[in-house]
Structures are given as C-alpha cells and as structure tokens.
C-alpha positions as CSV (number, residue, x, y, z in Angstrom):
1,X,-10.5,34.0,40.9
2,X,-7.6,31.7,41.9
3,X,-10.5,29.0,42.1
4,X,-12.0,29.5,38.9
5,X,-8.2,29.4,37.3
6,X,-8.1,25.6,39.2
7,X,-11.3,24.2,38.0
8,X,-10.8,25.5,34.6
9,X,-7.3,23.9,34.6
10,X,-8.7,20.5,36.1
11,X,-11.6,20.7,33.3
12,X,-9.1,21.4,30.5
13,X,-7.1,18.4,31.6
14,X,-10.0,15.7,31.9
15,X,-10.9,16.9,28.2
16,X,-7.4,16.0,27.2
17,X,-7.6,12.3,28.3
18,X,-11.1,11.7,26.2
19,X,-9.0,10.0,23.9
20,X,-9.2,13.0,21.3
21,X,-6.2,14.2,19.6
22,X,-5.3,17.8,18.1
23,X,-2.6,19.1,15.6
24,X,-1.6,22.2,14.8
25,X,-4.1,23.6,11.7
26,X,-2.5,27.2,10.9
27,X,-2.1,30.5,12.3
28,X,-5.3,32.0,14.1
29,X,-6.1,35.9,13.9
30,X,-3.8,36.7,17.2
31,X,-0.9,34.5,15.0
32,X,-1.6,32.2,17.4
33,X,-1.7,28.1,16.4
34,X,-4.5,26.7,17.5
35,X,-5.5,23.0,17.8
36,X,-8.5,20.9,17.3
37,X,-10.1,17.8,18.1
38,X,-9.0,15.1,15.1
39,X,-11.5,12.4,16.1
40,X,-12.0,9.4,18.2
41,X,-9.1,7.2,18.9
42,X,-7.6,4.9,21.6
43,X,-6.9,7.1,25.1
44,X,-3.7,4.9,24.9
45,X,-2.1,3.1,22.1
46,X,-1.9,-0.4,22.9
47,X,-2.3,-3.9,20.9
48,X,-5.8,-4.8,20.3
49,X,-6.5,-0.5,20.0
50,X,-7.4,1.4,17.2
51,X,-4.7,3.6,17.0
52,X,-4.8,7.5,17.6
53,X,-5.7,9.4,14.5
54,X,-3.8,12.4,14.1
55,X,-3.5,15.5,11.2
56,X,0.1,16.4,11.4
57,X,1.9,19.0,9.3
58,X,4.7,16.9,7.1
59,X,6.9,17.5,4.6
60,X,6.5,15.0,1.5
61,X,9.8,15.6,-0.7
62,X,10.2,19.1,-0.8
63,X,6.3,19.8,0.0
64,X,4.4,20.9,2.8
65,X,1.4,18.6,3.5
66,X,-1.2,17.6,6.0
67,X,-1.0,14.0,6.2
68,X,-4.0,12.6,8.2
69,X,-3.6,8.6,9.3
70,X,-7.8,8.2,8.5
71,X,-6.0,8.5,4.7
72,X,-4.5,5.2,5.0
73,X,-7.1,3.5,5.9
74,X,-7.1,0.1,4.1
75,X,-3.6,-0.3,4.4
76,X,-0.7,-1.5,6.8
77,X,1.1,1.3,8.0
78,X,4.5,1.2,10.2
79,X,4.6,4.5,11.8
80,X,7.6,5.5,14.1
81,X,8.7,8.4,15.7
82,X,12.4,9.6,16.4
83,X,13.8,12.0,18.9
84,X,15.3,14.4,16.5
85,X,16.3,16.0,13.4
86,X,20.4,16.5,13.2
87,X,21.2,14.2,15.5
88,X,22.9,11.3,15.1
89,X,21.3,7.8,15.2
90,X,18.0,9.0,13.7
91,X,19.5,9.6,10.4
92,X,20.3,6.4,9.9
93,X,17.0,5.0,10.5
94,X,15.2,7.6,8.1
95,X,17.8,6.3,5.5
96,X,17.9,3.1,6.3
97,X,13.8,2.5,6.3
98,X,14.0,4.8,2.9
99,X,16.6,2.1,1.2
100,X,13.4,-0.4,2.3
101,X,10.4,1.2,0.8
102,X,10.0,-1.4,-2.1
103,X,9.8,-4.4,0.0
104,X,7.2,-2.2,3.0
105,X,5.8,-1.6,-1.0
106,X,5.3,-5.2,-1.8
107,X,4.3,-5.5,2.0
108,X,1.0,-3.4,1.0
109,X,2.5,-0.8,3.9
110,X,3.2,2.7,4.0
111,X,6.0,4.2,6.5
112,X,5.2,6.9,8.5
113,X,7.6,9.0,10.5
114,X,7.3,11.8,13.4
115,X,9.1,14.0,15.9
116,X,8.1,17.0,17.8
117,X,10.8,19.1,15.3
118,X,8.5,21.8,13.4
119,X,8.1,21.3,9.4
120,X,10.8,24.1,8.8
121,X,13.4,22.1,11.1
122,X,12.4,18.7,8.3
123,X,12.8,20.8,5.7
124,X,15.7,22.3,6.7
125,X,17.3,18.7,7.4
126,X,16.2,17.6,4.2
127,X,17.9,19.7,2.2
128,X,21.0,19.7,4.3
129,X,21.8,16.7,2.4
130,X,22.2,14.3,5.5
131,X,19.7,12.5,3.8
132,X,19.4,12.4,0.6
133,X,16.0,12.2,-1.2
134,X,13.3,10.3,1.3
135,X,10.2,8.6,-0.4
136,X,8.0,9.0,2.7
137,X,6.6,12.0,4.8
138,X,8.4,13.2,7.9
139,X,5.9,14.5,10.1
140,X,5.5,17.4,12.8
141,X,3.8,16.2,16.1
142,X,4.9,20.2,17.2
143,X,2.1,20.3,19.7
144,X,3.9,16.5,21.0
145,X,0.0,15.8,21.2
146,X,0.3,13.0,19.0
147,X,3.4,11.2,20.7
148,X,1.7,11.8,24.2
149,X,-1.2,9.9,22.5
150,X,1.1,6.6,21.5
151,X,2.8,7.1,24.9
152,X,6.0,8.2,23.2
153,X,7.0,11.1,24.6
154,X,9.6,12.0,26.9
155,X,7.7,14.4,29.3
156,X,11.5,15.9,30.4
157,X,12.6,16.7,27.0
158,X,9.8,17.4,25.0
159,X,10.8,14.5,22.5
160,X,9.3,12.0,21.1
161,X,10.9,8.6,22.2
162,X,11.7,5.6,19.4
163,X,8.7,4.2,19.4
164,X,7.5,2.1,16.5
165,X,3.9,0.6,15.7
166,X,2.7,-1.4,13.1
167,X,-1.4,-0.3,12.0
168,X,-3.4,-3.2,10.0
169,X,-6.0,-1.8,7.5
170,X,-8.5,-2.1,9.6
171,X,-6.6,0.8,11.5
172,X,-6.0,-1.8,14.9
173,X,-2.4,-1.9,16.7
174,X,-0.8,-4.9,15.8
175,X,2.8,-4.5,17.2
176,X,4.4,-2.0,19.0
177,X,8.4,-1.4,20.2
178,X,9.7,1.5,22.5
179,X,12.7,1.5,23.4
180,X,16.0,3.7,25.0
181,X,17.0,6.5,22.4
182,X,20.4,5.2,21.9
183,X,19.4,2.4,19.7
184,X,18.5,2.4,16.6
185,X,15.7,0.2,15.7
186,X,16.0,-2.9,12.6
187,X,14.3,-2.4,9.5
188,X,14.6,-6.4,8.8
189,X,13.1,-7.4,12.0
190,X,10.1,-4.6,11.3
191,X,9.9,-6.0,7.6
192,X,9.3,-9.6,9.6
193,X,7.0,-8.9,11.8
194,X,4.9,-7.1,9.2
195,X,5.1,-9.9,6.9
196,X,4.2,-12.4,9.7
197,X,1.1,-10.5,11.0
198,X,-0.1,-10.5,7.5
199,X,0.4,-14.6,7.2
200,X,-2.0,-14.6,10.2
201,X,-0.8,-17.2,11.4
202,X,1.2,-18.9,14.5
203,X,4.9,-17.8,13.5
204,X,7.2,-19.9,15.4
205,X,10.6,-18.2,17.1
206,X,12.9,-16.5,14.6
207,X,10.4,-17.1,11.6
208,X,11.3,-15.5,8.4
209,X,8.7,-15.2,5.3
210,X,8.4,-18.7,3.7
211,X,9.5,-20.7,6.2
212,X,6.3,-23.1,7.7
213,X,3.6,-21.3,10.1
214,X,2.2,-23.6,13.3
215,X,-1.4,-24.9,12.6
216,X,-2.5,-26.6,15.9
217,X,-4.2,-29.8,15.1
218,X,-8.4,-29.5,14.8
C-alpha cells in the first residue's frame, strides 16, 4: 500500500510540471474546491515564453469575476503579484499603479494584479477603505498554482513574492522583475519599459518616451 501511495505521489507530481496550470472553479459535491487543467503555457515564465495562462477568481470593483489572461489576448498586459492584502507596502502599489491606469490606457495595456489572499480577503480590503476605488481586478492565485507557475512564490510562506511581468499581445514575456518584499516596485520605470518595448527599438540607458532610439547603421 505504502508503495502505491509513493508512485501515485511521484505521478501526481510529474503531471504538475507539464506546464499546465489550475485555479480554483467552485465548490465540488463534497464542498470541496477542485482544480483543473487551464491550458498550455510556459513550465516556467521566462523572456522569450509564452506566459502561463491562468483562470483566477478576482474581484472587479465590487464584483466577483473569473478573469482568464487568454481574454487579453491582443493586448499588453503588466501583471504583478504582491505578498498581501493589509499589509503595508502593497497598498501603495495597488494605489499607486491605480493613479496610472490612463497612461497603461494610452499604453494599449491592461494591469493585472494577484496574491495567494482568497476573493473574500480582496473584498474585504476593498471596502476597508485602504484603498479607495481600484479600476483593475485583484486576483486570487488561492491554490498559489499560478505564482508557482511565474516562479513567484515563496515556498516558506505561502506568498506570492513581487514579481512583475510585462505580456505583449502576442501573449510572449517581454520583461520580468522579482525582487525582496520590502520594496515597492516604480510605476514610472514599468510605464518606461512598456513604452520602450512597444518602440521596438534599441533604447539606449535611461531612455524615456521621445527621446531618440539606436538604429545600427545597414
């Protein structure tokens, strides 16, 4: 019996790492959440990658919604993830990329954001009034399935790390940022690397939208 236990725990692992994803869908008939497989994505996120698709449970202004990333599609997306909801450095990033949702706007890019919190906890938290009204969804990776995918998550804590990746339409990894927890990250410097991956074009050290690109002599 003990052996049977092992190989079906060694099997149940090498499926995990097939580069499939799974969210939580909704209570099964034991009450139960189960997961499924979301579809084919990279078995790590990386540059170059197409980036993990997920179906995550989020709450869109007072809403609950399933947000899939296949729905943006065709658009630049900056999705980050945060340790936690009431803490104390994440709320001023979920502020402080809300303030800059007209200029991701005029950017062609939606903003994404995710912790391992359920969809009550970001509900709870929005209408604690920490953070005033947000314009983009806060997601539930509650399974962590999804930061484990994007190599996010603190295995110790259970929490997703600040990590921050930025998704051309094509649904490719363009950029990518992870760094310690203490730190918040900079909207402006997200805002320029978006913009410059969009000139495609050699940007120079500290370039900043309209200043010149490098074109290499033909």
């Amino acid at each position: 019996m003990k052996i049977c236990k092992g190989l079906a725990i060694i099997l149940f692992a090498v499926w995990c790492g097939t580069g499939t994803i799974s969210a939580a869908e909704g209570p099964d008939a034991h009450g139960k959440d189960p997961v499924y497989p979301i579809a084919q994505g990279a078995v790590r996120a990386e540059i170059g990658s197409t980036a993990p698709l997920f179906v995550l449970d989020g709450v869109v202004g007072q809403e609950f919604k399933k947000i899939s990333l296949s729905d943006y599609r065709g658009r630049w997306v900056v999705l980050f993830f945060y340790p936690g909801d009431f803490t104390f450095v994440c709320p001023t990033e979920i502020t402080g990329f809300n303030a800059a949702l007209d200029e991701f706007g005029k950017a062609s890019a939606d903003v994404l954001a995710v912790s391992a919190d359920s969809k009550f906890s970001h509900l709870a938290w929005l209408n604690s009034d920490a953070l005033g009204k947000i314009g983009y969804p806060l997601l539930s990776d509650f399974t962590k399935q999804t930061a484990r995918a994007y190599g996010v998550l603190d295995e110790n804590t259970g929490a997703a790390r600040r990590g921050l990746f930025i998704i051309d339409p094509a649904g490719v990894i363009q950029y990518q940022v992870v760094h310690g927890d203490k730190v918040g990250r900079s909207v402006e410097e997200t805002l320029r690397v978006l913009v410059a991956l969009q000139t495609e074009e050699l940007c120079p050290l500290n370039w900043k939208p309209g200043a010149s690109t490098i074109r290499p002599k033909k």
